[in-house]
N, C-alpha and C positions, 0 to 999 in steps of 0.2 A: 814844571815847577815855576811859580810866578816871585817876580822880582823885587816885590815891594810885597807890604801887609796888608795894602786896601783897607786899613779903619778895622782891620780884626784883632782880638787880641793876641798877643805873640807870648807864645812858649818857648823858651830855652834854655836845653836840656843839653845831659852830656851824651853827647851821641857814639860813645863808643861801650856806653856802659849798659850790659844788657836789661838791667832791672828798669833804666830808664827806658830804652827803646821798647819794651813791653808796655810801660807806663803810660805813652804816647797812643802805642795803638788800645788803649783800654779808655783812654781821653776819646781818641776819634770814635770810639764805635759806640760811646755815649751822648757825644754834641749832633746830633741831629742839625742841629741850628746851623750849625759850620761855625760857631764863634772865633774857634782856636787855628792859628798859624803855626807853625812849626818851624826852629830852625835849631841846630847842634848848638852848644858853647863854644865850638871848637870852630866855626865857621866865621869868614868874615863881616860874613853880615853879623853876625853876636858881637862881635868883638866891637865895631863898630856903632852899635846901639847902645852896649856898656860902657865905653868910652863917654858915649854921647850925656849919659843920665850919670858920669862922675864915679862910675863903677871901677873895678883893678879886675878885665876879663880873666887874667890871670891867677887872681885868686879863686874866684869864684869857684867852688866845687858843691854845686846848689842848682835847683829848678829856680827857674828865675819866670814870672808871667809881667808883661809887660801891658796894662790895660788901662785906658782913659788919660794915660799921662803918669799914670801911677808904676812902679816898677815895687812887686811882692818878691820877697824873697823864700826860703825854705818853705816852712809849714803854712807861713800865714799864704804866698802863691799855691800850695796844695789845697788848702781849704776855701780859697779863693777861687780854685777852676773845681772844685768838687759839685759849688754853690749852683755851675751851670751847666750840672751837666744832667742827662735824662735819667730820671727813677728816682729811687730815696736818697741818692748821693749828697742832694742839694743839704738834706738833715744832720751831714757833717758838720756845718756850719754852728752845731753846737758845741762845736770847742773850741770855737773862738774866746768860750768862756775862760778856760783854760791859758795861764798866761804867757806871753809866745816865749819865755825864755825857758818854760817846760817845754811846750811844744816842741822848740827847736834844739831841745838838749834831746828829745826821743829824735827827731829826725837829724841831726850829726850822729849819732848814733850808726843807726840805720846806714845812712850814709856810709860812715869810715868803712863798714863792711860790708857796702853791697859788689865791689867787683870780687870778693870773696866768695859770698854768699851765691853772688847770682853771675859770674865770670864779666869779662871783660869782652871786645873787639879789638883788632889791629886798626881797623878803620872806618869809619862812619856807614852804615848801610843805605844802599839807594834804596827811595821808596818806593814799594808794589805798583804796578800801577790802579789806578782808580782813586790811588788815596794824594798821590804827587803833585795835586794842586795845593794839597792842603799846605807846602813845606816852601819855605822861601829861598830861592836857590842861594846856593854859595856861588855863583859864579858873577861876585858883585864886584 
């Protein structure tokens, strides 16, 4: 796992919730490019990046993409990494049309019930290897 972002964009997510951790690996096996970094909510390093950009890491129960200096939150950061990733995905980006206080009322939605819907972890999973560079270590 590398220690810093290198100029990539950064994803974070809640890394104990399984709908996310699937979500992540459904990101990487679409960015060819390598764009995306990865690090839990629950991690120092998040917490410390959302401090940084005037964030409450504490509140945050949301995918968070952190790119160019821009920090996206729920749906507009999901339609923002859809934009770059391989195949028709990029043609998500049509619903941006859509204004984000719908968008974001279907993804809290979603949200409140995915450790429901889709279970939970006790604790963050290590990544497989081949993909563990992609992830910014917590040991910061």
């Amino acid at each position: 796992m590398t220690n810093t972002a290198n100029h990539h964009a950064i994803i974070l997510f809640d890394g104990v919730c399984n709908f996310c951790n699937s979500s992540v690996r459904f990101i990487i096996e679409r960015d060819s490019g390598k764009r995306f970094r990865f690090a839990s909510l629950q991690s120092p390093y998040a917490v410390d990046l959302l401090n940084q950009h005037g964030e409450e890491p504490g509140k945050l129960n949301t995918i968070v993409l952190l790119q160019d200096g821009i920090l996206y939150k729920k749906s507009s950061a999901a339609l923002q990494i859809a934009q770059q990733l391989d195949g028709l995905w990029p043609a998500m980006a049509i619903f941006k049309i859509v204004p984000a206080f719908i968008r974001d009322a279907v993804y809290n939605f979603i949200a409140r019930y995915r450790y429901r819907w889709f279970g939970k972890q006790d604790s963050c999973p290590v990544p497989p290897p081949g993909i563990q560079e992609r992830f910014i270590s917590t040991e910061t």
